[in-house]
C-alpha positions in Angstrom: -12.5 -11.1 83.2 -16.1 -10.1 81.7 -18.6 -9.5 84.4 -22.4 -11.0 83.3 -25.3 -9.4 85.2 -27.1 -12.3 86.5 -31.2 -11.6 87.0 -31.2 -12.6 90.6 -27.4 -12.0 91.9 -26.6 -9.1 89.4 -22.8 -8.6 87.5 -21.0 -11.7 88.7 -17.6 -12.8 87.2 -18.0 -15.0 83.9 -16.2 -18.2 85.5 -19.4 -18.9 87.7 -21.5 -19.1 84.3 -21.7 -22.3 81.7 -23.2 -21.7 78.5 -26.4 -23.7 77.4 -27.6 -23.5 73.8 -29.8 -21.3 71.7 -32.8 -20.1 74.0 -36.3 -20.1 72.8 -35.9 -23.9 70.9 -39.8 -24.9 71.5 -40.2 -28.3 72.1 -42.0 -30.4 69.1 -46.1 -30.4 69.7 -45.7 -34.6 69.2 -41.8 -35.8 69.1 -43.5 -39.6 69.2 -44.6 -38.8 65.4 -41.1 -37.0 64.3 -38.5 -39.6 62.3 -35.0 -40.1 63.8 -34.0 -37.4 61.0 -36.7 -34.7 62.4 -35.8 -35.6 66.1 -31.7 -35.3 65.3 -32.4 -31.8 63.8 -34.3 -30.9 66.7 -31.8 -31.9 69.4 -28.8 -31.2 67.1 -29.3 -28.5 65.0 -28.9 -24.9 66.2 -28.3 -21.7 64.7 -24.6 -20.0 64.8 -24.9 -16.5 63.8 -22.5 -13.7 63.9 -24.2 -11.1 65.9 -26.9 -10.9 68.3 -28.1 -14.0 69.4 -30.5 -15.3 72.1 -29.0 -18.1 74.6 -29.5 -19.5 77.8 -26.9 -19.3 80.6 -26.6 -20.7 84.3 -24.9 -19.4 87.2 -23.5 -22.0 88.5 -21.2 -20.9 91.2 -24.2 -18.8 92.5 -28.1 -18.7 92.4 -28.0 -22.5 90.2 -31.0 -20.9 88.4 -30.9 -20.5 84.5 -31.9 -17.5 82.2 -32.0 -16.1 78.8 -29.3 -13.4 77.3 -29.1 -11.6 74.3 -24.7 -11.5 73.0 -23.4 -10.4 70.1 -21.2 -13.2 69.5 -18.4 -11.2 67.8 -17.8 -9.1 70.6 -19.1 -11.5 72.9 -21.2 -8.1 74.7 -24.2 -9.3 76.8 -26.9 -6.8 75.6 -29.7 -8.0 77.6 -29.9 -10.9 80.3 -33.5 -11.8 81.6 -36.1 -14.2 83.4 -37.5 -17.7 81.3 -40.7 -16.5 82.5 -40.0 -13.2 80.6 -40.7 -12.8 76.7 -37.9 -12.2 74.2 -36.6 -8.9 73.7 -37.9 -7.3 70.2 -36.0 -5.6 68.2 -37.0 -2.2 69.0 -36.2 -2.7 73.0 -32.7 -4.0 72.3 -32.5 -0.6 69.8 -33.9 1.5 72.8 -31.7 -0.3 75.5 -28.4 0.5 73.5 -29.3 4.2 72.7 -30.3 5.0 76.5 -27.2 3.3 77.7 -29.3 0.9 79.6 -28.0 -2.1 78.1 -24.9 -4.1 80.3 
């Protein structure tokens, strides 16, 4: 069983998470104005890449609060797990993370 470091709880067993959709989706500035085909892309339409990948996760079985995590989705690694209220990882922290071992 993979372990994910939770923000709050720390490394937790992966059956107390769910999964729940790309993170940092920004909401549309007027969704009254968007046609049923712009509002369906919105709500349906998510990126699936191979590689690393920004998501949003809950713990479930512990704190109930959500938060953001970088995985690779081939290896299914958790790179980096943090806050909503905290920005997005760049590219160059994920990079630094890795090579100082810092990463879970």
């Amino acid at each position: 069983m993979q372990l994910i470091p939770c923000p709050w709880c720390g490394p937790r067993e992966e059956a107390e998470f769910s999964y729940g959709g790309q993170a940092h989706v920004p909401y549309p500035d007027s969704p009254a104005e968007l046609s049923d085909e712009e509002w369906a892309h919105y709500v349906f339409f998510r990126a699936n890449p191979k590689g690393r990948f920004a998501e949003r996760w809950n713990h479930g079985a512990g704190c109930r609060r959500w938060f953001n995590a970088i995985r690779d989705t081939a290896t299914y690694r958790f790179e980096r797990v943090y806050r909503l209220d905290d920005p997005k990882p760049g590219v160059t922290e994920l990079a630094r993370s890795r090579e100082e071992g810092t990463a879970p």
